[in-house]
C-alpha positions as CSV (number, residue, x, y, z in Angstrom):
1,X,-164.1,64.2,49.9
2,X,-160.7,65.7,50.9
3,X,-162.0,68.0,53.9
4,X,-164.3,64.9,55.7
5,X,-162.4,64.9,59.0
6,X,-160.1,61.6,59.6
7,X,-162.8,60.8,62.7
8,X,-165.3,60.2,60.7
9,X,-163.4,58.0,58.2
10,X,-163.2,54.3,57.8
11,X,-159.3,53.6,58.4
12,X,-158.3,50.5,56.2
13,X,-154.7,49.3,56.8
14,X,-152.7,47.0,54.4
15,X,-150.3,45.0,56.5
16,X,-148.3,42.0,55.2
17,X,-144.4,41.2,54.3
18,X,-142.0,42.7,51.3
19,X,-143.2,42.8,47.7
20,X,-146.2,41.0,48.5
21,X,-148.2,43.5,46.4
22,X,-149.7,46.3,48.5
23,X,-148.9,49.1,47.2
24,X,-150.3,47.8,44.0
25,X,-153.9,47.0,46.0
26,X,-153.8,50.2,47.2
27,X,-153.0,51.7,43.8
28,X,-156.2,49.6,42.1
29,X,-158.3,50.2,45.1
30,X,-158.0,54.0,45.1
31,X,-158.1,54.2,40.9
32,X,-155.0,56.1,40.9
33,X,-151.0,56.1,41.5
34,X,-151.6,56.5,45.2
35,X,-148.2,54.7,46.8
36,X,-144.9,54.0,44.7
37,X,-144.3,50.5,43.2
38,X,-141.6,48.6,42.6
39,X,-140.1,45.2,42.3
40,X,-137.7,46.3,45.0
41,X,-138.1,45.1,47.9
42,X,-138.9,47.7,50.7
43,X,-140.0,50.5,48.6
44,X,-143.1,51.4,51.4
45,X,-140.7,53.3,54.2
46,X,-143.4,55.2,56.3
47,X,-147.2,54.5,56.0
48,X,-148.8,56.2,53.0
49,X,-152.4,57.3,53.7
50,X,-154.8,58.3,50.9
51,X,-158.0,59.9,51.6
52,X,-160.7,58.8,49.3
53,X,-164.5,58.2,48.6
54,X,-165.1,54.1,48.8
55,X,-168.6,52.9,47.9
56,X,-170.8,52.6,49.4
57,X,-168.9,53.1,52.6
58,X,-168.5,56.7,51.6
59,X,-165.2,58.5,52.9
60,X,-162.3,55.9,53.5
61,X,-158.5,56.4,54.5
62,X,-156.4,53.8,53.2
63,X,-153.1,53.4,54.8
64,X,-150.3,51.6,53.3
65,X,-147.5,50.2,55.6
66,X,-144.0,48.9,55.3
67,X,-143.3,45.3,54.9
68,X,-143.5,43.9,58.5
69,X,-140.6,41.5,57.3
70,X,-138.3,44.5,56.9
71,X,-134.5,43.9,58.1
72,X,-131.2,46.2,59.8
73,X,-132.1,49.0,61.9
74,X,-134.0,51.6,59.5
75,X,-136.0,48.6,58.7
76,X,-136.5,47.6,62.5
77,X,-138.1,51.7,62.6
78,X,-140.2,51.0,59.6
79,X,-142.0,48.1,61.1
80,X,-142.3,50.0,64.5
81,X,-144.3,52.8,62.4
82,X,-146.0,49.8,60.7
83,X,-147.4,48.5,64.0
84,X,-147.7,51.7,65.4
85,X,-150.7,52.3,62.4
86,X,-152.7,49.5,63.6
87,X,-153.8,51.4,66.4
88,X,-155.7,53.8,64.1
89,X,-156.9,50.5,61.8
90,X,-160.3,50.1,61.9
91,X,-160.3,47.0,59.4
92,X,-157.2,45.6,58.2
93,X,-156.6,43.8,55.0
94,X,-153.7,41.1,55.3
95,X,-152.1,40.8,52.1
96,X,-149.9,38.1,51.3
97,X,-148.8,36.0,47.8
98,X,-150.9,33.5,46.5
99,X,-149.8,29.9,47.9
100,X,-146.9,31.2,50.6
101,X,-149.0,31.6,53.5
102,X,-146.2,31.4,56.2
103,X,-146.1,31.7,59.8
104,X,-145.6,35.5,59.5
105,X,-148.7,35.9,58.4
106,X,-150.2,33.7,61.1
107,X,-148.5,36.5,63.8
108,X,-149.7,39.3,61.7
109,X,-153.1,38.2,61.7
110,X,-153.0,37.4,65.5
111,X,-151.6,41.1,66.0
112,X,-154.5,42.5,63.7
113,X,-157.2,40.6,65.4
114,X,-156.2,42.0,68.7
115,X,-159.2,44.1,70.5
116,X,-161.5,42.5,67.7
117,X,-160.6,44.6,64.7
118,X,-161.8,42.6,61.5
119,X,-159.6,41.3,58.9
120,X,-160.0,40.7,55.1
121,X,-157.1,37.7,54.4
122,X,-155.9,39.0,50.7
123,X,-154.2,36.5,48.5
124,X,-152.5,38.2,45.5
125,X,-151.0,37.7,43.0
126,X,-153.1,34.7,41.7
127,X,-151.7,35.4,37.5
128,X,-148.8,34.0,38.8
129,X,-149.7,30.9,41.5
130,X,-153.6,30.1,42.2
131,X,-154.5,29.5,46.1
132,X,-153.6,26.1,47.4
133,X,-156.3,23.5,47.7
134,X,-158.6,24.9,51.1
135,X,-156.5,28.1,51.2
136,X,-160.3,30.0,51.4
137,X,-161.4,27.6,53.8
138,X,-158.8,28.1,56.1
139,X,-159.8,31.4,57.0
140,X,-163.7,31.4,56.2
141,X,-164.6,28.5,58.7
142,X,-162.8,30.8,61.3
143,X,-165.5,33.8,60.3
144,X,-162.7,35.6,58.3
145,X,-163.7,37.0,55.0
146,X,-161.0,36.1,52.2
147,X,-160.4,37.4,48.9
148,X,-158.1,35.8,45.8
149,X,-157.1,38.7,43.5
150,X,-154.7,40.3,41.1
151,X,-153.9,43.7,41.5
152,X,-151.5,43.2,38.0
153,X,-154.7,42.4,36.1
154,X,-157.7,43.3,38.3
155,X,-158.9,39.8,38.6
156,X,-161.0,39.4,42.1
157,X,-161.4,43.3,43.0
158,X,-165.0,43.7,42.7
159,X,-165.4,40.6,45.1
160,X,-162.3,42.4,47.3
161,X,-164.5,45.2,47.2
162,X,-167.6,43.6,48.5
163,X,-165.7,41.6,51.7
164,X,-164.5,45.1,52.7
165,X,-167.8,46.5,52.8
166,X,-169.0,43.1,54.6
167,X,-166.7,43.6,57.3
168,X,-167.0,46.8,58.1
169,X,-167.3,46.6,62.0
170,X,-169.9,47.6,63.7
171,X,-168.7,50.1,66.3
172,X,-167.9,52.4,63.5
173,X,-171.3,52.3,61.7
174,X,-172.5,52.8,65.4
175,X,-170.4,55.0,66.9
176,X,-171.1,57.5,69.7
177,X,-173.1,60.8,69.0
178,X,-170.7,64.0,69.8
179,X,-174.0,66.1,71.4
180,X,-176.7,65.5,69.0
181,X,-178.3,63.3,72.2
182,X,-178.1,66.1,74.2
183,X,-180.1,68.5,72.1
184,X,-183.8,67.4,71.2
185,X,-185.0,68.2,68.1
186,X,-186.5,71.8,68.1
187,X,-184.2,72.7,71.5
188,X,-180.6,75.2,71.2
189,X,-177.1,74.7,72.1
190,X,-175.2,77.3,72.8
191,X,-171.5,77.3,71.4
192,X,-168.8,79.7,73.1
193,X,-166.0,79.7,70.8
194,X,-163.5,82.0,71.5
195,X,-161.1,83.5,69.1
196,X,-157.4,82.5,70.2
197,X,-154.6,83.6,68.0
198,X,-154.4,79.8,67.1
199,X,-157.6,79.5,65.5
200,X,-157.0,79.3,62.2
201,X,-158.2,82.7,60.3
202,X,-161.8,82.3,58.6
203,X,-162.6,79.1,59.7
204,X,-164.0,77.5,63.3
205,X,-161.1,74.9,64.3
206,X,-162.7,71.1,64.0
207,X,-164.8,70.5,66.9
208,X,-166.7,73.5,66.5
209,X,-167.6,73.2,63.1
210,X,-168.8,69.2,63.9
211,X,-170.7,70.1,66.6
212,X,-172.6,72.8,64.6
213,X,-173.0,70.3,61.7
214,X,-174.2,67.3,63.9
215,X,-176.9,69.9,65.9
216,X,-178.0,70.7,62.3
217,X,-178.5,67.5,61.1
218,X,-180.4,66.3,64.4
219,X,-183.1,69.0,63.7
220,X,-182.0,71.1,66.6
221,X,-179.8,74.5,66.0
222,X,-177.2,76.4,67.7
223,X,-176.5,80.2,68.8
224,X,-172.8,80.6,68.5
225,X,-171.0,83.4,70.7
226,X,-167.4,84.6,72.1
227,X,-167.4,83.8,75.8
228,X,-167.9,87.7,76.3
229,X,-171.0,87.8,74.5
230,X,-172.4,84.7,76.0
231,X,-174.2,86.3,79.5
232,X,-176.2,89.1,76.9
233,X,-176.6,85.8,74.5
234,X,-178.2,83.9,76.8
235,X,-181.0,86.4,78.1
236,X,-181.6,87.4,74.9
237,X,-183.1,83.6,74.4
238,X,-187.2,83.1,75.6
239,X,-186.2,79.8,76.8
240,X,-182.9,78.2,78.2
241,X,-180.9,76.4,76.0
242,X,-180.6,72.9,76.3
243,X,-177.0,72.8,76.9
244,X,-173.4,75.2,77.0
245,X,-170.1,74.1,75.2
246,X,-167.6,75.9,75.6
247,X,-163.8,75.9,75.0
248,X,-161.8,74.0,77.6
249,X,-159.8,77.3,77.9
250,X,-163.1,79.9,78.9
251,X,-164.4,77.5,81.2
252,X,-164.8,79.9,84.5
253,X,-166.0,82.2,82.7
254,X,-168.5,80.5,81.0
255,X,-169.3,78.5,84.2
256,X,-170.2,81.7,86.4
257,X,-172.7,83.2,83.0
258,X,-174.3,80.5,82.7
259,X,-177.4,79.7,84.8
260,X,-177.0,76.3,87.3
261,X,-179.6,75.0,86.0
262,X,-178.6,74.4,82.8
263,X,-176.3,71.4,81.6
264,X,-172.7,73.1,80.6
265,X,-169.8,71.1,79.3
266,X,-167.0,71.7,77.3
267,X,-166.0,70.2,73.7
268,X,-163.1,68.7,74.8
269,X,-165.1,66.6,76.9
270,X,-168.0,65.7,74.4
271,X,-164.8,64.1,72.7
272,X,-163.5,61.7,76.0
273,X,-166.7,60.7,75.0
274,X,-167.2,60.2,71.3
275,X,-163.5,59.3,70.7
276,X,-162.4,57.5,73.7
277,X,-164.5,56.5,77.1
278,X,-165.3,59.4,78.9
279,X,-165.8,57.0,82.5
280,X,-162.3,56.0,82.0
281,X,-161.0,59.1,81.7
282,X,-163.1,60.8,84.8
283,X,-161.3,58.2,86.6
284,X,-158.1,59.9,84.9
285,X,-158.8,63.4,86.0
286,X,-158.9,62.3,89.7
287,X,-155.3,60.6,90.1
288,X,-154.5,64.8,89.4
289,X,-155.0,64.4,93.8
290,X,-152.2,61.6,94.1
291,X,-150.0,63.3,92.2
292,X,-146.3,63.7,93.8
293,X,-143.4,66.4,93.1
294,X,-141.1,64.7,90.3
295,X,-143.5,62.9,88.9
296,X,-143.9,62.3,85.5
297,X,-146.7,63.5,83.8
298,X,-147.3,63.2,79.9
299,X,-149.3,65.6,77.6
300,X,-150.2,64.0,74.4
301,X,-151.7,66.2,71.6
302,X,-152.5,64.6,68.3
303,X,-152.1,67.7,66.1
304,X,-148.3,68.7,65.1
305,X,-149.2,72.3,65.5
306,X,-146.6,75.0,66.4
307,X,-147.5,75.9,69.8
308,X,-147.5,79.9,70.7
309,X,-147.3,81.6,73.6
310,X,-150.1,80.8,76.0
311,X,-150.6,77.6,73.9
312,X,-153.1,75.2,76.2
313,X,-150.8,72.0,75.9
314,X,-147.7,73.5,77.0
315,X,-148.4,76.1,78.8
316,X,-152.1,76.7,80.5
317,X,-152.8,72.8,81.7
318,X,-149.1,72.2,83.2
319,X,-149.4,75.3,85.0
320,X,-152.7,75.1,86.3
321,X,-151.5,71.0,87.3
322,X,-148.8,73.1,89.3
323,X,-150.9,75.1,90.9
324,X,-154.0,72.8,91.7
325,X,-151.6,70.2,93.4
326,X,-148.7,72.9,94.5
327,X,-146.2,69.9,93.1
328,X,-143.1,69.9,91.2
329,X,-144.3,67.8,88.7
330,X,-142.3,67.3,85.3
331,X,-144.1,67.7,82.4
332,X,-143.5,66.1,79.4
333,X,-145.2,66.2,75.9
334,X,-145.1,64.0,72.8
335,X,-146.9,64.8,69.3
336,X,-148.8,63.2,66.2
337,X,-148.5,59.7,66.3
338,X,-145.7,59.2,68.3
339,X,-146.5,58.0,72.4
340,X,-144.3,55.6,74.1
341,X,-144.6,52.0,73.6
342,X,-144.5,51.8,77.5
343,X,-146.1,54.4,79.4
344,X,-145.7,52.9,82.9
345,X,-142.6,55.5,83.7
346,X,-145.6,57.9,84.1
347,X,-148.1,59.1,87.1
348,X,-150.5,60.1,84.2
349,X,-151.0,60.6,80.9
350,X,-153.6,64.0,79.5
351,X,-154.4,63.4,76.2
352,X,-156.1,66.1,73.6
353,X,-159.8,65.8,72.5
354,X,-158.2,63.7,69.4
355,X,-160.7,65.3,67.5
356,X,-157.9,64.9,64.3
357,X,-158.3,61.2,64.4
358,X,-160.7,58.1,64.4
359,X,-161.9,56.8,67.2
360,X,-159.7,53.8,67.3
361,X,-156.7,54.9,67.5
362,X,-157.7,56.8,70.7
363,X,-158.7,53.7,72.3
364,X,-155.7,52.1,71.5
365,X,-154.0,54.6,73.6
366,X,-156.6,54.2,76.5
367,X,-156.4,50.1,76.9
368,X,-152.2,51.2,76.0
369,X,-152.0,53.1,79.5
370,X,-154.4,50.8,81.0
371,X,-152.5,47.7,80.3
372,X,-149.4,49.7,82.3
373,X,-151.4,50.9,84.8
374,X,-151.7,54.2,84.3
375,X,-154.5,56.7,84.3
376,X,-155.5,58.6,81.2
377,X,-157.4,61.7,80.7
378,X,-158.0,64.7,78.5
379,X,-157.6,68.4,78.2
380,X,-161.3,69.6,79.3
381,X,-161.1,66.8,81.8
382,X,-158.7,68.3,83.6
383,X,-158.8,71.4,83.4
384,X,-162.3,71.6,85.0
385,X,-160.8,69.3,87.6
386,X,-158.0,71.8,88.7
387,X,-160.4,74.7,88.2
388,X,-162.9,73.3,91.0
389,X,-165.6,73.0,88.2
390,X,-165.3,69.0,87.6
391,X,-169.2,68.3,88.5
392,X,-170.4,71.2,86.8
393,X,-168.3,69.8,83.2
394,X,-170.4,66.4,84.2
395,X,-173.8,68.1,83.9
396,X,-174.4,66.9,80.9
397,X,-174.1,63.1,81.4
398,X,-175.8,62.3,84.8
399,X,-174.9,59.0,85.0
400,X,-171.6,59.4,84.8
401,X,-171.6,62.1,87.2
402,X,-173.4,60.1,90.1
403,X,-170.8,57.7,89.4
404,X,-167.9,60.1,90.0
405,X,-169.9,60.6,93.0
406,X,-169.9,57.4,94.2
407,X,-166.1,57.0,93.4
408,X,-165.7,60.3,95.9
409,X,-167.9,59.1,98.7
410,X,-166.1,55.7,98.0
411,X,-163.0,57.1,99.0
412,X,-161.8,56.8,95.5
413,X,-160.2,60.4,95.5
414,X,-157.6,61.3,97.5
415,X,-158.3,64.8,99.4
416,X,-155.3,64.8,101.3
């Protein structure tokens, strides 16, 4: 339960003003004294997340959040973090007190509906006032699911329980494969992992160890080197593997070993797919070409990590960016959940695999830059780019590639 990576977790967020009870959902939800409670108002100051196992959904992340009504200037930073989660809410759960549905709530529920996410409209509180006549049907002849409970007493959970499992959306139950459509049943991948001083000791970092897990549960298996080992690795084999993934950082390497003929990527790359949209960010990797000296680049990395010497996000991809385009460009970086709520003051934004969080969260970010006008790509993206090795990284996914093609022939890439 607690080592089921956030990405593959249903995020539920609890939004709704002061006191209106959410902490206490969460608390009853979860079966335990997840988030503080009081009759205070404002005791939520920075979104509480609780990793648990909901069925039958399976693994969950519940995220409680500030009041959205909070007031003075901490409050004003509570409610930016409180917005600020929605991006990673798969389904949010709008909770408000039992007969005061107000036109906050209408805004929050506009907010939350944004992109399509789904909504559960919570009443709570019913011990103390019952719903209004046609309170349900408000929301339930608009398609939204609603719930009347008590999280004091319990009253209405099991039937809260059911309308979360009802409206879980169906991007998530569906969501994109990381390679296991890549690797037929029977066929090998090869996985070149090598072993940086950041790697943490005894254990494959994430993408690795999902990638192994996913091969193994599509019937296909793996053969797992160092990127020194893989040329001996791969004649060793009586048949070519099916594919190469490599780390971002070995990519030449592993590039020149390993035969033309066979479809090499990287797993930074499988994850512009699986998290994000890897077409989008393609389109990302190329404005590398417009780029001008001053201009402002962002690298965003969602794990808080101390970075070392060498370190890929602060070091490597800025100065190969430096070299590939022989621009002064400034580089700046932002980590965790923080990113601007305007990105426009930058020429491009190079985000991390975001293999640490759910899928939606990283779209939020993509539609977030495209909304400014801004390209968006990712590590492996762009480092194949500047290394001269961008078709080769797009092997895997032919269409994709052809239309990267037709974007170059298009004159969609600026080789000046």
């Amino acid at each position: 339960m607690q080592h089921t990576p956030k990405n593959l977790r249903l995020h539920i967020g609890l939004f709704g003003r002061r006191n209106v009870g959410k902490s206490s959902l969460v608390n009853v939800l979860t079966g335990q004294q997840t988030a503080i409670v009081s009759p205070v108002p404002g005791t939520t100051t920075d979104p509480v997340e609780k990793a648990m196992e909901f069925q039958p959904i399976g693994p969950v992340e519940f995220i409680d959040t500030a009041g959205i009504d909070d007031e003075g200037d901490l409050g004003a930073l509570r409610v930016a973090k409180t917005r600020r989660a929605m991006d990673r809410t798969d389904l949010g759960l709008l909770v408000y007190e039992s007969g005061r549905w107000t036109p906050a709530e209408e805004e929050l529920l506009a907010m939350l509906r944004t992109g399509g996410r789904p909504c559960v409209v919570v009443a709570n509180k019913v011990d103390e006032t019952a719903p209004g006549a046609g309170e349900a049907e408000r929301f339930t002849r608009k398609g939204i699911p609603f719930a009347a409970v008590s999280a004091a007493t319990g009253a209405g959970i099991p039937a809260l329980r059911e309308a979360i499992v009802r409206a879980i959306p169906e991007e998530f139950i569906h969501q994109p494969p990381l390679l296991a459509d890549l690797v037929a049943p029977g066929r090998c991948a090869v996985l070149v992992v090598p072993i940086d001083k950041e790697a943490p000791k005894g254990r494959l970092i994430l993408p690795q160890a999902q990638a192994i897990r996913e091969l193994l549960d599509a019937d296909a298996w793996c053969l797992v080197v160092k990127e020194r080992e893989l040329g001996s690795a791969l004649g060793a084999l009586r048949a070519s593997p099916a594919i190469v993934v490599t780390d971002s950082q070995a990519f030449l390497k592993v590039a020149a070993d390993t035969p033309p003929d066979v479809p090499m990527t990287s797993f930074s790359i499988l994850f512009a797919r699986r998290q994000g949209d890897l077409m989008s960010m393609v389109r990302g990797a190329m404005a590398v070409d417009r780029l001008q000296s001053g201009d402002r680049v962002l690298i965003a990395e969602a794990c808080t990590h101390h970075p070392i010497t060498e370190d890929i996000g602060t070091v490597k991809i800025p100065r190969w960016l430096r070299q590939y385009t022989g621009r002064a460009v400034t580089v700046e970086h932002v980590r965790g959940h923080d990113f601007p709520d305007d990105p426009s003051g930058y020429r491009l934004v190079i985000h991390c695999g975001a293999c640490m969080w759910n899928r939606r969260e990283m779209l939020s970010r993509i539609m977030q830059c495209e909304r400014a006008g801004v390209p968006i790509t990712n590590y492996g993206l762009v480092i194949a780019y500047t290394l001269g090795i961008f078709e080769r990284a797009l092997s895997p996914f032919p269409a994709v590639r052809e239309e990267y093609r037709k974007l170059v022939r298009g004159g969609g890439r600026d080789t000046a």
